[in-house]
Short mmCIF file of the C-alpha atoms (twelve columns), coordinates in Angstrom:
data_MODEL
# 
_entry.id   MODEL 
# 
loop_
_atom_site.group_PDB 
_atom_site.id 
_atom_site.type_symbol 
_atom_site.label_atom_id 
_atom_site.label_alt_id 
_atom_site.label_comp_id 
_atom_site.label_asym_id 
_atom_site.label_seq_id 
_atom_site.Cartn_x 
_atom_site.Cartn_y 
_atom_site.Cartn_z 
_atom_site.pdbx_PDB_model_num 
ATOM 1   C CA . UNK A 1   0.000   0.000  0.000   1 
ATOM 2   C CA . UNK A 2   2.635   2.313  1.028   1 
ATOM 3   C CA . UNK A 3   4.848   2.309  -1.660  1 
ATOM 4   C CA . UNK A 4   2.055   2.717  -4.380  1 
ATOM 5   C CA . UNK A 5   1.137   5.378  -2.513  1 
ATOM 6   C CA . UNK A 6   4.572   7.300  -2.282  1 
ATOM 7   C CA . UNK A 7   4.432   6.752  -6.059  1 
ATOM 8   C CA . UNK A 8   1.834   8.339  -6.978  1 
ATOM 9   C CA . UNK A 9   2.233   11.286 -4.859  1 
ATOM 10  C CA . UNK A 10  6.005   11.355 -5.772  1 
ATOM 11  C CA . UNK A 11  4.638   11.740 -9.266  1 
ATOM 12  C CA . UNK A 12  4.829   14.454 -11.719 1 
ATOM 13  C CA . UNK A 13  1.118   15.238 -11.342 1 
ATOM 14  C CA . UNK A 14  2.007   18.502 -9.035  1 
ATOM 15  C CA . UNK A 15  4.411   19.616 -11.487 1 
ATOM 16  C CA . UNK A 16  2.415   21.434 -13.977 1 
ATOM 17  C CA . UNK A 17  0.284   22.941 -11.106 1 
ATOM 18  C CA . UNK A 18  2.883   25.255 -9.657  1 
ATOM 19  C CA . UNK A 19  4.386   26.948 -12.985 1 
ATOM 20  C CA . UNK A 20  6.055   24.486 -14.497 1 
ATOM 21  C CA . UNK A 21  9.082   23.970 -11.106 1 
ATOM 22  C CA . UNK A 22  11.640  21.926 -12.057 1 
ATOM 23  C CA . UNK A 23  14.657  20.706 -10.200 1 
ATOM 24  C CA . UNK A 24  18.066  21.444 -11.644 1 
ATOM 25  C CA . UNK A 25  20.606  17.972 -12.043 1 
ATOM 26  C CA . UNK A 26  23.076  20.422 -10.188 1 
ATOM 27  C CA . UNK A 27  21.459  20.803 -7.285  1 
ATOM 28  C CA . UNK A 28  19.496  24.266 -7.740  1 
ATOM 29  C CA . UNK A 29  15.994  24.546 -6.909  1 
ATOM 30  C CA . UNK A 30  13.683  26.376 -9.491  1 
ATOM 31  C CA . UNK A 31  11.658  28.900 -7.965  1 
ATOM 32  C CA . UNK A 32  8.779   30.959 -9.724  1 
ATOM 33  C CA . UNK A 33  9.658   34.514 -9.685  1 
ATOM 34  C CA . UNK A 34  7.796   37.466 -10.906 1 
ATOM 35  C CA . UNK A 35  10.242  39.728 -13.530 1 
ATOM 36  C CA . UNK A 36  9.035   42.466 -15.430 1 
ATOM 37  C CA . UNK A 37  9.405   41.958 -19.327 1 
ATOM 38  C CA . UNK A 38  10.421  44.806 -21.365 1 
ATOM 39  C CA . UNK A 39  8.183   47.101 -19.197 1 
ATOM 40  C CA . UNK A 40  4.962   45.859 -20.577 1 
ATOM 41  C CA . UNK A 41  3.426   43.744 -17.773 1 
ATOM 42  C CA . UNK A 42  4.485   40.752 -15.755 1 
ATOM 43  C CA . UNK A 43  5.322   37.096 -15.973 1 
ATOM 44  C CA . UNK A 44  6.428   33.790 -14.412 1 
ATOM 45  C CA . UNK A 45  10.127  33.195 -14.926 1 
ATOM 46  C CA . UNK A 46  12.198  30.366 -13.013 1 
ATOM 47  C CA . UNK A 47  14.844  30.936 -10.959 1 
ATOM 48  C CA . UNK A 48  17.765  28.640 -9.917  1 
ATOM 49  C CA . UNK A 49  19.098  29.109 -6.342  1 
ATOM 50  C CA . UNK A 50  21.875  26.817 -4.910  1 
ATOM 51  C CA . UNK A 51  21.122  24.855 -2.222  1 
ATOM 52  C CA . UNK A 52  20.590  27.388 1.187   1 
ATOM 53  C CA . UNK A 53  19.456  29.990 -0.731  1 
ATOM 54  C CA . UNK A 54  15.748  31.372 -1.627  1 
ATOM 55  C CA . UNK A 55  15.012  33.900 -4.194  1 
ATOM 56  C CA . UNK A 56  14.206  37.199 -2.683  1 
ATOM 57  C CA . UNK A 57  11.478  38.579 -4.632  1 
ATOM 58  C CA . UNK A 58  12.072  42.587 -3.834  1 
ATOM 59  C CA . UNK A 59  15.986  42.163 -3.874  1 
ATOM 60  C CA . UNK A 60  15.118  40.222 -7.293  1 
ATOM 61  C CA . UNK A 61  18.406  37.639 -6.387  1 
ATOM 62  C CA . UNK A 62  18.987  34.396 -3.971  1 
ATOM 63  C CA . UNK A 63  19.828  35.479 -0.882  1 
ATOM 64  C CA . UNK A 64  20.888  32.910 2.065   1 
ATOM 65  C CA . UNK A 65  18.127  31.159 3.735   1 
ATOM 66  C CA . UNK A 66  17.841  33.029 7.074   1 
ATOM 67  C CA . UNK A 67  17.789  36.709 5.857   1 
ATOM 68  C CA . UNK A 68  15.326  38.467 7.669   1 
ATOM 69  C CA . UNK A 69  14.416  40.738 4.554   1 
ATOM 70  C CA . UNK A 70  12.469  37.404 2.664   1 
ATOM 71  C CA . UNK A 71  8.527   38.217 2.584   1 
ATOM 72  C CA . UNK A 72  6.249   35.395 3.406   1 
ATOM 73  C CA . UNK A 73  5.075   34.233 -0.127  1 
ATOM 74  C CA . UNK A 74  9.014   33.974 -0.907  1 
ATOM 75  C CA . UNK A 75  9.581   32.115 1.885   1 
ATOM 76  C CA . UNK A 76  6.269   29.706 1.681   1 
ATOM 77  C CA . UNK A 77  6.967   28.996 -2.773  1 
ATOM 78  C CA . UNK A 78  10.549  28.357 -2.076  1 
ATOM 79  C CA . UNK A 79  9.288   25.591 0.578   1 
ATOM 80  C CA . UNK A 80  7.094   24.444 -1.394  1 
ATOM 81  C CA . UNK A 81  9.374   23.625 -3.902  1 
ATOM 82  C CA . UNK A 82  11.925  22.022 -1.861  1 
ATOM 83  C CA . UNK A 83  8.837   19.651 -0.708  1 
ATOM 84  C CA . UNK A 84  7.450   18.830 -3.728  1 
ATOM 85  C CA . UNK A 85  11.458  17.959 -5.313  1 
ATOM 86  C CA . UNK A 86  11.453  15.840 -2.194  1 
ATOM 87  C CA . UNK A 87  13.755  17.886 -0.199  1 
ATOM 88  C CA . UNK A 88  12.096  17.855 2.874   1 
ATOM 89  C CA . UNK A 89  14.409  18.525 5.688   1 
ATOM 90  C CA . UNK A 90  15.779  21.925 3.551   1 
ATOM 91  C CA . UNK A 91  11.639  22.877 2.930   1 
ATOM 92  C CA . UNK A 92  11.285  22.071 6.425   1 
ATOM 93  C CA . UNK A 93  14.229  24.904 7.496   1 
ATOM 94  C CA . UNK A 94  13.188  27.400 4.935   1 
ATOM 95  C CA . UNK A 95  9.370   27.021 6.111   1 
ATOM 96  C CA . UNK A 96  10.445  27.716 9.366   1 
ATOM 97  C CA . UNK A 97  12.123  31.059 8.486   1 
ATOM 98  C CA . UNK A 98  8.035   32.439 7.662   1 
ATOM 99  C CA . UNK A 99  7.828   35.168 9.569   1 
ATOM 100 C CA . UNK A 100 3.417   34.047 10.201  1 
ATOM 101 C CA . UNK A 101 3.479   31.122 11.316  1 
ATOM 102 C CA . UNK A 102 0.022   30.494 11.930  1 
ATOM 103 C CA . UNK A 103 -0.175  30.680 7.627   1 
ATOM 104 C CA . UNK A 104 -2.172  27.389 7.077   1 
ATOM 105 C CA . UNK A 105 0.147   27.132 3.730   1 
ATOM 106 C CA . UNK A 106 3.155   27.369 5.311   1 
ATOM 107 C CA . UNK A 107 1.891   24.786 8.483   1 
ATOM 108 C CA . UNK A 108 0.490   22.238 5.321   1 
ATOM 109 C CA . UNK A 109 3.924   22.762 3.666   1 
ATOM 110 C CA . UNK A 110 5.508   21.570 6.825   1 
ATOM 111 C CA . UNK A 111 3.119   18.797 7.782   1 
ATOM 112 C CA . UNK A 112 3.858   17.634 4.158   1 
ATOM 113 C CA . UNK A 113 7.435   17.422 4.678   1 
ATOM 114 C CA . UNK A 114 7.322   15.851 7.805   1 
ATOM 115 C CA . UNK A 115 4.789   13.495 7.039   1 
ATOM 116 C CA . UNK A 116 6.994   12.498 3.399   1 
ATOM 117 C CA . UNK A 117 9.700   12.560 5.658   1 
ATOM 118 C CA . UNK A 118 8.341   9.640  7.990   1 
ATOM 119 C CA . UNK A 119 7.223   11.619 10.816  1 
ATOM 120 C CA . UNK A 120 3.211   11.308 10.762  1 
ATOM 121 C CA . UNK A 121 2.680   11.904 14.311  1 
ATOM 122 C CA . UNK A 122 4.405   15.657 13.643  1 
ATOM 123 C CA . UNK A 123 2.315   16.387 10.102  1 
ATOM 124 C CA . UNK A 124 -0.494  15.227 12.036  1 
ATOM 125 C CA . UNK A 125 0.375   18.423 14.207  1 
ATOM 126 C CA . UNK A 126 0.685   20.253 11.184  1 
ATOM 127 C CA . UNK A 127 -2.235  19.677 9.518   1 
ATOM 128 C CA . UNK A 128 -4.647  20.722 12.489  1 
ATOM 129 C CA . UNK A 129 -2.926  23.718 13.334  1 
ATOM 130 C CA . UNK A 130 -3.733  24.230 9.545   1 
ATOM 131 C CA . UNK A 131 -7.501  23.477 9.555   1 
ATOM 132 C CA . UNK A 132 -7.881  25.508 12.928  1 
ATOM 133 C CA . UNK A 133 -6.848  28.480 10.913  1 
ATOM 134 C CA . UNK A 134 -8.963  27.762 7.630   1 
ATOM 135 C CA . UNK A 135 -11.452 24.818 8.112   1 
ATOM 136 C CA . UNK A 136 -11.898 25.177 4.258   1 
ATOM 137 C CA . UNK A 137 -8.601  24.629 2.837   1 
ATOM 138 C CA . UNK A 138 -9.424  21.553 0.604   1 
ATOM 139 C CA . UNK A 139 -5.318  20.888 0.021   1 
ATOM 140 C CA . UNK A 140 -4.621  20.730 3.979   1 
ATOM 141 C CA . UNK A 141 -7.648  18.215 3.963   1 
ATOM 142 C CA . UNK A 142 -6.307  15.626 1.098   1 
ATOM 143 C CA . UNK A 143 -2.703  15.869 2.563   1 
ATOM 144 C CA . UNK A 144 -4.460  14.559 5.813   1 
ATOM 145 C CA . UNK A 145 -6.589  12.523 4.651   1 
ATOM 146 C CA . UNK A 146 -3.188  11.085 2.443   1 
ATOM 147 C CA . UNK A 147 -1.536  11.044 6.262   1 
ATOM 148 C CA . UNK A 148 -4.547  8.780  7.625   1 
ATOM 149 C CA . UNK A 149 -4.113  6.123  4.478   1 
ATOM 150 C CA . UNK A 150 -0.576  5.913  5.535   1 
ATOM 151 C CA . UNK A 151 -1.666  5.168  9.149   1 
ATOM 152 C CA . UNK A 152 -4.115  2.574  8.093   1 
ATOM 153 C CA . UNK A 153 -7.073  5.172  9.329   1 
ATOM 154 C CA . UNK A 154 -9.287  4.904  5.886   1 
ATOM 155 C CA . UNK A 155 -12.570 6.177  8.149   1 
ATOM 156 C CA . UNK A 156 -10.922 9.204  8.874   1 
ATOM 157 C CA . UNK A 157 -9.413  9.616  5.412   1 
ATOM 158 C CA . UNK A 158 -12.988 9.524  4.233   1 
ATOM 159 C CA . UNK A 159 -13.749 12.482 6.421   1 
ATOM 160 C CA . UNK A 160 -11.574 14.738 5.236   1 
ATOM 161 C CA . UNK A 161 -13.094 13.305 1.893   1 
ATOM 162 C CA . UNK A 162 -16.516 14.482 3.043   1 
ATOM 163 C CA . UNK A 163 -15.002 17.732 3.934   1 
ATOM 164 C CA . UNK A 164 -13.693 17.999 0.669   1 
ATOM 165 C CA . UNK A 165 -16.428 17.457 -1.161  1 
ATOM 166 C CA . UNK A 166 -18.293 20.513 1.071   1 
ATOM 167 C CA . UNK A 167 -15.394 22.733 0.111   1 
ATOM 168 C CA . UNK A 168 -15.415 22.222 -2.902  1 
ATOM 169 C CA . UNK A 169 -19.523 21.864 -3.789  1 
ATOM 170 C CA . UNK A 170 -19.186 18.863 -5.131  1 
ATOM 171 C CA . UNK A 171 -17.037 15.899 -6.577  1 
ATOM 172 C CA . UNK A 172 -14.569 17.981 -9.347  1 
ATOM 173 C CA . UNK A 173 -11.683 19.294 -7.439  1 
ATOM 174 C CA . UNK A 174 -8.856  18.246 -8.046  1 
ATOM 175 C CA . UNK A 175 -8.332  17.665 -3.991  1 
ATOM 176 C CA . UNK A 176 -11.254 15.294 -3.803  1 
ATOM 177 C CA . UNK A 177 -10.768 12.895 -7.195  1 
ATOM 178 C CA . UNK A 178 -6.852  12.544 -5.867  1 
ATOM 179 C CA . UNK A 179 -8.009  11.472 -2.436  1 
ATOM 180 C CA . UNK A 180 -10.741 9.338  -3.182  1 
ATOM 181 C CA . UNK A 181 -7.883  7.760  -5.820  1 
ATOM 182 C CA . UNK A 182 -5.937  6.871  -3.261  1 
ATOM 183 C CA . UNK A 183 -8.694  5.566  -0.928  1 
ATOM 184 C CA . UNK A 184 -10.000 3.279  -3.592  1 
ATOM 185 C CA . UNK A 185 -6.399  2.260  -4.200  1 
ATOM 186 C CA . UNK A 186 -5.950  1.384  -0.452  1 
ATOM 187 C CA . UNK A 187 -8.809  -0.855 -0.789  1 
ATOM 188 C CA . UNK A 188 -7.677  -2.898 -3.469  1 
ATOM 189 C CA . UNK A 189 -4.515  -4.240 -2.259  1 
# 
């Protein structure tokens, strides 16, 4: 069950969600930044940092992870992109530089990586600190619904299914189809 289920969340179905992040062969993290082209508007560009740096979006440049000048959203992308390359102890570090942490993005982020990491009982943390501070965020919901699959908990996965499905109106998210997936896959083996 387990490893069917790292699979599929290890896949490249999170990829195309968060503008096209990629992680460099080198080493270097892509992050999306916002860069002004030829003074006619805005769009995403991708920025390599080496490893223990984040891109600073107002200095426009990586800067070291613990400068004190990095502005949540820089802080929270950058983490999310070291989770979702499955670098979870350096998303965990740079998550923890977030100057809010009651941000139910950033506490996800970090019940993500701890959960990916092997430490459920931790993500588990996480994840309700999360939902205390927005009931209705659908993605804190699948990731721990995903954490009670991995625990063998499939009643309580199918709650946070439920709660999906309120969220959301209905059956079409993309939260909801991924969890049930993975329910339904739990079942079969």
């Amino acid at each position: 069950m387990i490893n069917q289920f790292q699979l599929r969340l290890a896949g490249a179905r999170f990829l195309p969600v968060f503008f096209g992040l990629t992680l460099a062969v080198s080493g270097l993290v892509a992050v999306p930044a916002a860069v002004n082209a030829a003074g006619s508007g805005s769009s995403t560009a991708t920025v390599n940092c080496p490893d223990g740096q984040v891109y600073d979006k107002q200095q426009k440049k990586c800067v070291p992870e613990e400068s004190s000048s990095l502005d949540q959203d820089s802080i929270y992308e950058t983490g999310q992109a070291l989770a979702y390359a499955d670098k979870y102890e350096a998303a965990i570090r740079v998550l923890k530089l977030a100057g809010d942490q009651s941000d139910p993005r950033v506490l996800n982020m970090l019940g993500y990586s701890h959960r990916k990491s092997g430490n459920i009982e931790v993500a588990l943390s996480y994840y309700q600190k999360a939902i205390d501070h927005n009931p209705d965020y659908s993605l804190v919901r699948e990731y721990l619904g995903e954490a009670y699959i991995q625990l063998g908990m499939l009643e309580k996965a199918r709650e946070q299914l439920s709660e999906i499905e309120r969220i959301c109106e209905g059956r079409t998210c993309n939260e909801y189809q991924d969890l049930a997936t993975l329910i339904v896959d739990s079942q079969i083996q």
